[in-house]
KOLGU-4560 file (N, C-alpha, C; in nm, 3 decimals, padded with zeros to 5 digits):
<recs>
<n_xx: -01.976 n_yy: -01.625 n_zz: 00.817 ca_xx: -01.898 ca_yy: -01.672 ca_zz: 00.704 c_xx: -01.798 c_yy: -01.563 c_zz: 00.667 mol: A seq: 1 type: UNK>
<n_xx: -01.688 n_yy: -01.568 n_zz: 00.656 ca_xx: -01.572 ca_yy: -01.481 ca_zz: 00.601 c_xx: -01.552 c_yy: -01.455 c_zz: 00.466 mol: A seq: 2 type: UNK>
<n_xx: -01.533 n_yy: -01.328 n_zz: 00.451 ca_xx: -01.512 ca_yy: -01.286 ca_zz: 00.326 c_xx: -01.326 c_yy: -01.276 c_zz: 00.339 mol: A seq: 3 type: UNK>
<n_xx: -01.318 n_yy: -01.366 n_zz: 00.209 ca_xx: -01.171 ca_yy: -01.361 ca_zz: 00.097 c_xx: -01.173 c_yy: -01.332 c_zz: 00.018 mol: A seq: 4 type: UNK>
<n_xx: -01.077 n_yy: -01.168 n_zz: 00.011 ca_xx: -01.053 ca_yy: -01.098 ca_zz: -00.091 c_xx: -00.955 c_yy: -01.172 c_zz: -00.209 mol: A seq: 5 type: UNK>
<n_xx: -00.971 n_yy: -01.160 n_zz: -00.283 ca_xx: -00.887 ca_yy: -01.252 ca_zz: -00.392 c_xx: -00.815 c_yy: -01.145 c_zz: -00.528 mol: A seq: 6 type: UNK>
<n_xx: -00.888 n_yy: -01.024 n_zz: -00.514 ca_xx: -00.794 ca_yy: -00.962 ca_zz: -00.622 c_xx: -00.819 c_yy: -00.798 c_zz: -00.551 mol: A seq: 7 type: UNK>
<n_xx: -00.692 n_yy: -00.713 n_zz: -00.575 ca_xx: -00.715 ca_yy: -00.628 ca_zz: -00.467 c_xx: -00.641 c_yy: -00.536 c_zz: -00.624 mol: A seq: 8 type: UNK>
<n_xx: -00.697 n_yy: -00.393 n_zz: -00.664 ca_xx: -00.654 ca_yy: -00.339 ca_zz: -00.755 c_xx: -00.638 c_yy: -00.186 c_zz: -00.677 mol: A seq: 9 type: UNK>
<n_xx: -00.517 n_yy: -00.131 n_zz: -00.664 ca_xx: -00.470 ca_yy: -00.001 ca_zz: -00.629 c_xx: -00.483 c_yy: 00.101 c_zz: -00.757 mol: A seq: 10 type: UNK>
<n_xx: -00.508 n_yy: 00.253 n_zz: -00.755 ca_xx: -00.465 ca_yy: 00.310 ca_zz: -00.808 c_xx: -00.461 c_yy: 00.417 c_zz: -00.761 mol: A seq: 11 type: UNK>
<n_xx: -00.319 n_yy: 00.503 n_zz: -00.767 ca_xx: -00.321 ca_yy: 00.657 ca_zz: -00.711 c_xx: -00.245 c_yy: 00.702 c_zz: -00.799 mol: A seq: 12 type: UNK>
<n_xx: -00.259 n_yy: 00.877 n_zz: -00.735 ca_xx: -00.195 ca_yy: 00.954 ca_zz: -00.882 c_xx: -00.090 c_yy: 01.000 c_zz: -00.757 mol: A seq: 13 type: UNK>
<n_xx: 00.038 n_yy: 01.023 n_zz: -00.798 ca_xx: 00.108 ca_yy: 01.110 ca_zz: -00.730 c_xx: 00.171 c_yy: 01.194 c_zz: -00.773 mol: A seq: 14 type: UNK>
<n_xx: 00.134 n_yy: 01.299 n_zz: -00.720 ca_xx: 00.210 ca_yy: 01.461 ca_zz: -00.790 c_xx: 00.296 c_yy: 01.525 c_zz: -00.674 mol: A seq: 15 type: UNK>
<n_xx: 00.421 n_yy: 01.530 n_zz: -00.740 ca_xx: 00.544 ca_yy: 01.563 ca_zz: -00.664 c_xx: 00.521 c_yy: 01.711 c_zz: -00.631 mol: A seq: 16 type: UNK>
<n_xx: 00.525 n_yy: 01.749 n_zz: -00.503 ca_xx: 00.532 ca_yy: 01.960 ca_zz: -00.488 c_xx: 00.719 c_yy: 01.978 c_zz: -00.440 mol: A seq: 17 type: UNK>
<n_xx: 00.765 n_yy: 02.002 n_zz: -00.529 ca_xx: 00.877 ca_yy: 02.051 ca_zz: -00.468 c_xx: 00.895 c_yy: 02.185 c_zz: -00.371 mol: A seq: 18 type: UNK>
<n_xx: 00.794 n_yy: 02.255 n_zz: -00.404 ca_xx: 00.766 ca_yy: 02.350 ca_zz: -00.327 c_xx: 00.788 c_yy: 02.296 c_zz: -00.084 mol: A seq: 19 type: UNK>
<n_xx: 00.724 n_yy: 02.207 n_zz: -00.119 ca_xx: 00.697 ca_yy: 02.160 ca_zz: -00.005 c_xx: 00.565 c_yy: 02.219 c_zz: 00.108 mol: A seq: 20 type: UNK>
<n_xx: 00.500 n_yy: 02.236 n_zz: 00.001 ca_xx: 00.367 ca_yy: 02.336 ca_zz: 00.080 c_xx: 00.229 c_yy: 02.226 c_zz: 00.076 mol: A seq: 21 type: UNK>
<n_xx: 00.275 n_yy: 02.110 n_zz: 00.096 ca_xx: 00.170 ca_yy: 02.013 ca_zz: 00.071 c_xx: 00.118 c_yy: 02.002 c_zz: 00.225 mol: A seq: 22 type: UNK>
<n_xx: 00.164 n_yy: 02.041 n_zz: 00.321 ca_xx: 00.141 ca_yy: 02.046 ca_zz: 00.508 c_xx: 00.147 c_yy: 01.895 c_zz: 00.546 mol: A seq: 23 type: UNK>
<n_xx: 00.194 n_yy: 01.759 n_zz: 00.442 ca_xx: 00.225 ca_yy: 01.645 ca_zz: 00.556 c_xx: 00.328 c_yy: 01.682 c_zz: 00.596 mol: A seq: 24 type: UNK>
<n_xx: 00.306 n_yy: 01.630 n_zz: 00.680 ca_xx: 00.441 ca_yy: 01.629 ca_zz: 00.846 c_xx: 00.520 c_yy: 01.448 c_zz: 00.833 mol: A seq: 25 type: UNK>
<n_xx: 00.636 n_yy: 01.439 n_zz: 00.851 ca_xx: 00.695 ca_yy: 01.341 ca_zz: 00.871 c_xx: 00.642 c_yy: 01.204 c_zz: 00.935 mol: A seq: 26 type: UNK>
<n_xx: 00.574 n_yy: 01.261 n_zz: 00.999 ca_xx: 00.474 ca_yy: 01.159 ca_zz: 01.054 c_xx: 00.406 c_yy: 01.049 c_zz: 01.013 mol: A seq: 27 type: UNK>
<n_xx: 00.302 n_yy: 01.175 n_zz: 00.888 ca_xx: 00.220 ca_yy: 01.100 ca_zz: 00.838 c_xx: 00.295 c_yy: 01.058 c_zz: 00.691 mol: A seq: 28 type: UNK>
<n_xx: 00.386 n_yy: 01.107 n_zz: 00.704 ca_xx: 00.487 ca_yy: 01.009 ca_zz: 00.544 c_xx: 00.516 c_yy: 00.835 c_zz: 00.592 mol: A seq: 29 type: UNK>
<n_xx: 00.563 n_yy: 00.885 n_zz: 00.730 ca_xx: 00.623 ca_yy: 00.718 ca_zz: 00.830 c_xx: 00.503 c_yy: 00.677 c_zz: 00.828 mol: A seq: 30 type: UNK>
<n_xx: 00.392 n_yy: 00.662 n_zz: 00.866 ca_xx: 00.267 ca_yy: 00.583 ca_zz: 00.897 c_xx: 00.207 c_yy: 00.578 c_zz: 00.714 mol: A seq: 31 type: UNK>
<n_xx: 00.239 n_yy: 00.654 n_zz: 00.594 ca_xx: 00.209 ca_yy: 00.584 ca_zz: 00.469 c_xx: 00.257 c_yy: 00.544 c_zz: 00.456 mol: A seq: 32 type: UNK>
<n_xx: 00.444 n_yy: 00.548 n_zz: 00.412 ca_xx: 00.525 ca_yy: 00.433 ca_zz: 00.419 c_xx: 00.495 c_yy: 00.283 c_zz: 00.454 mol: A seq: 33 type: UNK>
<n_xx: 00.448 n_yy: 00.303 n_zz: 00.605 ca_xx: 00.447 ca_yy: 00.171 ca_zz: 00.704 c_xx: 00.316 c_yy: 00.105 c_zz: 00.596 mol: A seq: 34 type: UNK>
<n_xx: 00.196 n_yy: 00.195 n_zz: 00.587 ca_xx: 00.053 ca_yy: 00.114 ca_zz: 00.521 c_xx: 00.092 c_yy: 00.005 c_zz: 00.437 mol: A seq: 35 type: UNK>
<n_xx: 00.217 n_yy: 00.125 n_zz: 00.320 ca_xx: 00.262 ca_yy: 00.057 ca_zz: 00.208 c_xx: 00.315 c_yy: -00.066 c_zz: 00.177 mol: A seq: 36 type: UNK>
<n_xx: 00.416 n_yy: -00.090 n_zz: 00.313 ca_xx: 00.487 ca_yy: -00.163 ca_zz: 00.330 c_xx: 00.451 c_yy: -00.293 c_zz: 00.352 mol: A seq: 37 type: UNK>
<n_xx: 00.303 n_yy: -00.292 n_zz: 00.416 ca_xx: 00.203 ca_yy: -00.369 ca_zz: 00.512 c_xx: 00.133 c_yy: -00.460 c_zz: 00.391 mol: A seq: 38 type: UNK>
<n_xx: 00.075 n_yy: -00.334 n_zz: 00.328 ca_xx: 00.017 ca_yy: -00.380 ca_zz: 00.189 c_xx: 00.147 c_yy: -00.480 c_zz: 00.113 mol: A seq: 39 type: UNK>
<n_xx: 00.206 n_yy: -00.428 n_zz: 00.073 ca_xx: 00.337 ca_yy: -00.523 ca_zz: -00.031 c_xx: 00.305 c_yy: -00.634 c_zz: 00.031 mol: A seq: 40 type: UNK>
<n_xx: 00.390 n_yy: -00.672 n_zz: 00.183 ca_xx: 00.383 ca_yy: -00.806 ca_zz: 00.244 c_xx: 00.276 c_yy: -00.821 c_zz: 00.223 mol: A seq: 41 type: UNK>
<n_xx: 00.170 n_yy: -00.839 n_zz: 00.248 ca_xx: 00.030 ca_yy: -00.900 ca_zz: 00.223 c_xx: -00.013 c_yy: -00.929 c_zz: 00.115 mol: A seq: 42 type: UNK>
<n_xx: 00.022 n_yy: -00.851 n_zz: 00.014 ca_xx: 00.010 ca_yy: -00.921 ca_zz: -00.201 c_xx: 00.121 c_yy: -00.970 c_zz: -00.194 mol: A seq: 43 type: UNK>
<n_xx: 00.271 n_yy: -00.998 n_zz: -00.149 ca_xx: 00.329 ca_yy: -01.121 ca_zz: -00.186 c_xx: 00.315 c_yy: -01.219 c_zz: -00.139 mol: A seq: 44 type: UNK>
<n_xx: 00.240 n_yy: -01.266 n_zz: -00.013 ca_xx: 00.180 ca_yy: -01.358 ca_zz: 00.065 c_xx: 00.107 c_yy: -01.387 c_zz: 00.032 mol: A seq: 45 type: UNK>
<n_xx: -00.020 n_yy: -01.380 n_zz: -00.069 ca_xx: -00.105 ca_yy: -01.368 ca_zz: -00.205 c_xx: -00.058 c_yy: -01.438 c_zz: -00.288 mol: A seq: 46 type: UNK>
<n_xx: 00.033 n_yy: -01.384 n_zz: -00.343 ca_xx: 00.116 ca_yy: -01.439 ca_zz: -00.468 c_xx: 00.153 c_yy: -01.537 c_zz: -00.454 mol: A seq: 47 type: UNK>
<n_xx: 00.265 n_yy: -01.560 n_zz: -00.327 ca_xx: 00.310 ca_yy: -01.691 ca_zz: -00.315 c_xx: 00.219 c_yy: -01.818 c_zz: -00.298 mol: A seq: 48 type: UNK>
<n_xx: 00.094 n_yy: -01.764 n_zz: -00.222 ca_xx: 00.004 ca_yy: -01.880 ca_zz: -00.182 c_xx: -00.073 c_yy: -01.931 c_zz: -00.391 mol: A seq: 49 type: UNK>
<n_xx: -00.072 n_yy: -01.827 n_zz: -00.457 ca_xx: -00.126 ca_yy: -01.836 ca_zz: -00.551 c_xx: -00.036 c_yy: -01.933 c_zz: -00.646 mol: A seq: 50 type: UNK>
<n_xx: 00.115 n_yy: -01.949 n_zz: -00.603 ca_xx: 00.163 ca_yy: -01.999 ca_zz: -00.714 c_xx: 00.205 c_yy: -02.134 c_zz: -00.653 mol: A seq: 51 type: UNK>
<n_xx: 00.144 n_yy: -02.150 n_zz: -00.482 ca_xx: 00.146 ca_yy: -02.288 ca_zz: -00.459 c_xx: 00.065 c_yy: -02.403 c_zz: -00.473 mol: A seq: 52 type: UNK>
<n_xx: -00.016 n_yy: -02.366 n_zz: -00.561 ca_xx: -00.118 ca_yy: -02.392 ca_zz: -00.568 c_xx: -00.139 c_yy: -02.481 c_zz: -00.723 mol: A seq: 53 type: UNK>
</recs>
């Protein structure tokens, strides 16, 4: 039997280092970016199904 997630609640803190001594590499900014991005499409595909309803 499959589990459907139906309410999905994020929370993060983000603290800016201008310094730049935080050691991510560009890399792993492109592959959070991409998560992020992944995530959005997937809660507005959510949303929309929610308001066809």
């Amino acid at each position: 039997m499959p589990i459907e997630i139906k309410e999905l609640h994020i929370k993060i803190n983000v603290d800016e280092d201008t310094t730049g001594s935080t050691g991510v590499t560009t890399v792993d900014q492109k592959r959070v970016t991409h998560l992020i991005q992944e995530n959005v499409a997937q809660i507005m595909k959510i949303h929309h199904r929610k308001k066809e309803r």
